[in-house]
N, C-alpha and C positions, 0 to 999 in steps of 0.2 A: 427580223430586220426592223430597224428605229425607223422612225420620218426621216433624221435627215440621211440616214446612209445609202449610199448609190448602190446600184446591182454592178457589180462586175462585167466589163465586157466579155460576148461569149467569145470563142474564137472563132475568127473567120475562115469562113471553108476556103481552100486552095483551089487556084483554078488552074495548074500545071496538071499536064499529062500525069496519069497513075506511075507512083513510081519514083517520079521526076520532083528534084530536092527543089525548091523555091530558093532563088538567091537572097541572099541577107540585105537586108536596107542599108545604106548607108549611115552612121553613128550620128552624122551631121545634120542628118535630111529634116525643114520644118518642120512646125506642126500641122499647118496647110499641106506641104506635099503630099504629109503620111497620111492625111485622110483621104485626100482623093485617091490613095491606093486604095482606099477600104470603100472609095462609090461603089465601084461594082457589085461587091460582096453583099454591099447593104441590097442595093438595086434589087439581085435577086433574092434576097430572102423576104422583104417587102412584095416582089411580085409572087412568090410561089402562096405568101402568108393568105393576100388578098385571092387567089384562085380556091383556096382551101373555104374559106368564109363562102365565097360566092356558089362551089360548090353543095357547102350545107345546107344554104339557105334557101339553091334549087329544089333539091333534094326534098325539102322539106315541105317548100310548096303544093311539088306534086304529091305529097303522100297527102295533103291536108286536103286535096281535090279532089281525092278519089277517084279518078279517072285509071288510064290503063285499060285494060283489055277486058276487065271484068270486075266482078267483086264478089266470086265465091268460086275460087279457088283455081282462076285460069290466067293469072299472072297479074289484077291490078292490086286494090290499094286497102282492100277491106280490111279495116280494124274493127269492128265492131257486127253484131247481130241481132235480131229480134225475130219470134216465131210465138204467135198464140195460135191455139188447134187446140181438136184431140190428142192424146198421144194412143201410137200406133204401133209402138211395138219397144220393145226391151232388148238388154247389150248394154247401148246407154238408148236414154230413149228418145226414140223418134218423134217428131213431131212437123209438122210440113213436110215428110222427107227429110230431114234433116238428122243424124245423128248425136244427137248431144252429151258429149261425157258430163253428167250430174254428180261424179264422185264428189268434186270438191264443192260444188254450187250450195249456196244460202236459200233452203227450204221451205216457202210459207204460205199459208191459206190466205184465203180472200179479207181476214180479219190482221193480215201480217203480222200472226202466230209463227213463232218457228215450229218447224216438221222436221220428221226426218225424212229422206230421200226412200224412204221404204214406203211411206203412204203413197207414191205416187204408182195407180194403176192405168191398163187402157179403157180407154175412152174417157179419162180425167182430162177438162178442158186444163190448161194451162197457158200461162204466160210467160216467156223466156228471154232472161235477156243474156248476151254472152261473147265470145270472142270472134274472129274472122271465118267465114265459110269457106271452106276447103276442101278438094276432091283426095281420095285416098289414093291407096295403089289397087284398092278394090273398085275403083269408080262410086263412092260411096260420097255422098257428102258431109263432112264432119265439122264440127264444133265443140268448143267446152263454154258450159252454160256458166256464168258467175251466179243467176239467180232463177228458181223458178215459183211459179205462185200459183198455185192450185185457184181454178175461179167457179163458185158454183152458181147453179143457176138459181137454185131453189135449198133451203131446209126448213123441213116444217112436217107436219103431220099428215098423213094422206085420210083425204076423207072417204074417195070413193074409187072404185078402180073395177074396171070392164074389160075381162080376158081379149073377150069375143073382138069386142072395137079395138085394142091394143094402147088404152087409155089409160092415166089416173089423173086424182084431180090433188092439189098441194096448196094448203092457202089460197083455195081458192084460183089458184094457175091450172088449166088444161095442161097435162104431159103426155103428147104422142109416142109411145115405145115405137124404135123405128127395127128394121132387121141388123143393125149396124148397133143395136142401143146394146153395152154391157155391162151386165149387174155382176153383184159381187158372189162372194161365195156363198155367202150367208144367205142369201136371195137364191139366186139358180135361174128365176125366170120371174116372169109377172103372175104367174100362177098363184109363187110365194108370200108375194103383197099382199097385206089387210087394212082395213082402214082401222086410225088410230093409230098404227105405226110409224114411227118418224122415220124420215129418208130424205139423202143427200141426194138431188140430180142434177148433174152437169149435165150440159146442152146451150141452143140458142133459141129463142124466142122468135118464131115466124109470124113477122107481122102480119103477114095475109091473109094464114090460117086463125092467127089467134094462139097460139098452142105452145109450149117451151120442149121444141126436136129433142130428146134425151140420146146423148153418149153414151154416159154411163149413169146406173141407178146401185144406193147402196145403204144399208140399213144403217144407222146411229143408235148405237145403245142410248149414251144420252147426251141432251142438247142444252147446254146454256139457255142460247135462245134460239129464236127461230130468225131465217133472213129470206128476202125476195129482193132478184135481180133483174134490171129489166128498164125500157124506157118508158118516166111518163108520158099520157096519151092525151090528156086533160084534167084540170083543176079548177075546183069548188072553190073558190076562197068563202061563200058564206056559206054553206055547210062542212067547211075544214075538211075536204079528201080530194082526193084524186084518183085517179084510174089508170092503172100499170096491169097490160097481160090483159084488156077487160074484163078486171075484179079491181071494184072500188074498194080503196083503203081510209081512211080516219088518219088523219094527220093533227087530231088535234091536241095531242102528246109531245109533238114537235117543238124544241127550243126554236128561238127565233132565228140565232144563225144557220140552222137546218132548215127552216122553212125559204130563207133568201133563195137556196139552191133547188127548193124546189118550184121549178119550171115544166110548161110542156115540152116533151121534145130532147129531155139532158134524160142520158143515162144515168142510173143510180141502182143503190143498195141502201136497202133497209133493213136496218134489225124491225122485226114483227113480234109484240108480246103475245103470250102463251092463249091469250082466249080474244074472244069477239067483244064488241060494244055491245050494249042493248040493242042496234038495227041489225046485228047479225055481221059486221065488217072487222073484219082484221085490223087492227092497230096498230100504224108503225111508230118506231121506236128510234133510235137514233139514225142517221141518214151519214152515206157516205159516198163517194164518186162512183159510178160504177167503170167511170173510164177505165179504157189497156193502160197499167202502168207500164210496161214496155215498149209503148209509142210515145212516149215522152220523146222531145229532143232529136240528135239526128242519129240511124245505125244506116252504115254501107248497104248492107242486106236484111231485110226484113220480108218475112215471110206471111199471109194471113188466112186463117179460112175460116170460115163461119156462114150468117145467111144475111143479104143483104137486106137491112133495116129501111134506108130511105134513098131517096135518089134525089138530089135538086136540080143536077141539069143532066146536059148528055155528057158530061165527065167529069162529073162527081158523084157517088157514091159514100154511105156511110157502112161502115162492117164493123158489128162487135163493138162497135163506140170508136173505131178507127175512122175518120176524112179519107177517100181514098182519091187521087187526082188518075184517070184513066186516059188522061188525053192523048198522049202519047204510046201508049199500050198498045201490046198485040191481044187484042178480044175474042174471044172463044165462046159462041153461047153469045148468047141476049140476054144480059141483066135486068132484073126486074126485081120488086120487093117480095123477099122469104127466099127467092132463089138460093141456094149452097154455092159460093164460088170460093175458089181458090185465087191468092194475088201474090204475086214477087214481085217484089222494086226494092225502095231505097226507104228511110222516110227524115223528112226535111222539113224539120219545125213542127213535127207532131203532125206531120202529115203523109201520108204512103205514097209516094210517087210511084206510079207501077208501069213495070216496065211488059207484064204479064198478066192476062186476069183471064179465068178460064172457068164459067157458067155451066155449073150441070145442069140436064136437062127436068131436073127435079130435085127437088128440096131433101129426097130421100124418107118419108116416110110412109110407112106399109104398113099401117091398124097392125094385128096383131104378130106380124112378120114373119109367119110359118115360113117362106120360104126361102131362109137362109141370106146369112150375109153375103153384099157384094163389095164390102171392105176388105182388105188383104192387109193382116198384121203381123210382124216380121219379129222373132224373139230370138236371139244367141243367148247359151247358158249350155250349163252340163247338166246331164241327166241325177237326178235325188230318189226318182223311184220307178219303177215300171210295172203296167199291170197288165201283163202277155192276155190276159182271157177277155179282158174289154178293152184290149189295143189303146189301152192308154198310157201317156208318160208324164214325171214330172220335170219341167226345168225350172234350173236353177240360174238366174239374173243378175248376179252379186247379192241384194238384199230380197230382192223379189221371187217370189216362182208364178209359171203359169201350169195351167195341164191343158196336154196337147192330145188328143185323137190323132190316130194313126192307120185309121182302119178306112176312107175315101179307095173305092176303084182309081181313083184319077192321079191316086199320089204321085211323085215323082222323084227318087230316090238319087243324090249324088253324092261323089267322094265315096271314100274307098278307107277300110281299118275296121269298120262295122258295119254292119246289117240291120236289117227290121229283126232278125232273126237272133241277133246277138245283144240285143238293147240292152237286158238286163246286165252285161258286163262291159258294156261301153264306158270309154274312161273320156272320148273325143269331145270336142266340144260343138253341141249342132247349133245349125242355122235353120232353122223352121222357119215356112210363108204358110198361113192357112186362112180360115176365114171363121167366123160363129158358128156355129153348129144354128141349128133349129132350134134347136132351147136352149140355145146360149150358156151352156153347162160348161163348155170343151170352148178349145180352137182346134179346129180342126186344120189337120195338116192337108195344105197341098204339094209342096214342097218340102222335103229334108236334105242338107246337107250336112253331111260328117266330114268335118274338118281336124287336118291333120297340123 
């Protein structure tokens, strides 16, 4: 259509009875008459136009409120998610509770390297960001992650390491193995540890004890470099270090816009070069946020667990490098610093509003943790191998496998197509809940479900 050409007028809808022929205008009739035959017709299609506009623009309000009944999965407005944790179990994987389909999600380490979706094990701390929370038809709560980011705590060398205490030590960081801590395969337990081995451990760092709580611990063939995670505690400026994890560090390697950011009190990560100063101090090497990138900005639901770091007043809270505001929360447990809590809210401007927060009555760690995990992690996959003589199995996760123990008195056996007794020819796909074995080799089943 040119500038100057007019749009054709539409045809005006009829307002006679369905059916019912309209009489003809008269051939005579003005040009004024005949428009005022056509006010009405305009009338209403200007009103119905403006109902439509005011509609959307309602409409659209409230979704931008967030408001509604809820925001994870009980009929409000949630667009959006966030969940850092361990993750606890496979299918897709778990984390706060949370089921997160990772098929399609963007994979990457604390270095934001891409991964694939197959490094990711339990007890891998992670940080997730992703789409609306939603209940299933299983009662389950689900999600699909767009992104997740492996966060470690520590990688570096172990110098020293004490069965008995359930201890090692990594640049210089104390690592308390708790009964909840899991190592990888290549590991098996703490027994396997040597010093001069490098190893990756997630966990959080308890300021009270001093000590970085390990998740999971896991050997590195080989490391680039080495990294420490963690808050500064205090800073040198005339002998260039500071003290993170109390082990002083050499900062005097540090460019200058690295040095601005180092403050007491800011979360960070540091690459650490391969050997010591001549005073015997670890070296750090380039400096980068150690902040949650998935508390950036605002998500509907956000999920958080970790230990808490500091407290500035009576509601406020820092977690994991997350602001937490508690004022209006339902509180469980008495927070305090290194405590383990769990928090659901909202977060608004990089800050967690919590709607939830629920204080265990311990930080969770047990020197050398003989007496089995009180974690319960939860794996769907199909069986890949079965070993009838030590009641063991494999499952299979889409990229992942775990092995399960199956031999606990206390097991609890549902669904119907297979048996303990039929495993080896099981085609079904199970739901296993179990916990760490004592030497953390297996999970052990407490639950199996064969699903049909």
């Amino acid at each position: 259509m040119t500038a100057s050409a007019k749009p054709a007028r539409p045809a005006a809808p009829s307002a006679a009875p369905p059916g019912a022929r309209r009489p003809p205008r008269p051939a005579n009739r003005s040009a004024r008459g005949a428009w005022r035959d056509w006010l009405p017709d305009v009338a209403a299609f200007l009103g119905a136009l403006l109902c439509a506009v005011l509609a959307a623009l309602l409409a659209g309000s409230l979704g931008g409120c967030g408001g509604g009944v809820g925001t994870e999965g009980t009929g409000g407005f949630a667009s959006s998610s966030s969940a850092t944790g361990p993750i606890t179990g496979f299918g897709s994987i778990i984390v706060n509770g949370v089921h997160y389909d990772d098929s399609g999600a963007q994979v990457q380490d604390d270095d934001a390297v891409a991964q694939s979706n197959s490094v990711l094990a339990l007890g891998m701390t992670v940080q997730i960001t992703g789409g609306a929370v939603s209940t299933d038809s299983s009662g389950r709560q689900v999600a699909t992650a767009s992104q997740v980011r492996s966060v470690r705590a520590l990688l570096g060398p172990v110098s020293a390491v004490s069965t008995s205490a359930g201890t090692l030590t990594v640049l210089g960081q104390a690592v308390t193995v708790q009964a909840d801590t899991v190592f990888d395969t290549a590991l098996g337990s703490l027994s396997a540890v040597h010093t001069g081995q490098v190893v990756e451990v997630y966990g959080s760092f308890d300021a009270a004890a001093g000590t970085v709580l390990a998740t999971r611990i896991a050997a590195v063939a080989t490391a680039k470099s080495y990294s420490v995670r963690g808050t500064v505690t205090s800073l040198d400026t005339a002998s260039q270090t500071f003290v993170l994890g109390g082990q002083t560090y050499s900062y005097a390697g540090l460019s200058a816009s690295d040095r601005a950011a180092l403050v007491a009190g800011a979360l960070l990560k540091f690459d650490v070069q391969s050997s010591t100063d001549s005073s015997g101090r670890w070296v750090a090497g380039a400096q980068r946020s150690g902040q949650n990138s998935s508390s950036s900005g605002d998500r509907d639901s956000a999920k958080l667990e970790g230990l808490i770091a500091s407290i500035s007043s009576s509601t406020r809270l820092v977690v994991e490098g997350t602001t937490v505001d508690i004022a209006g929360a339902k509180v469980t447990g008495t927070p305090r610093i290194g405590a383990k809590v769990e928090v659901s809210g909202a977060l608004r401007s990089g800050v967690l509003v919590a709607t939830e927060v629920e204080v265990s009555s311990s930080s969770g760690g047990s020197g050398g943790g003989g007496g089995g995990s009180s974690t319960s992690f939860e794996v769907e996959g199909r069986l890949t191998s079965v070993d009838t003589a030590a009641k063991r199995f494999t499952l299979a996760s889409g990229v992942r496998s775990t092995r399960i123990g199956y031999g606990r008195s206390d097991l609890v056996v549902k669904g119907s197509g297979c048996t303990l007794a039929s495993l080896a020819s099981c085609t079904l796909k199970l739901h296993v809940v179990g916990v760490l074995s004592a030497d953390r080799s297996v999970l052990d089943a407490t639950s199996i479900e064969f699903d049909n």
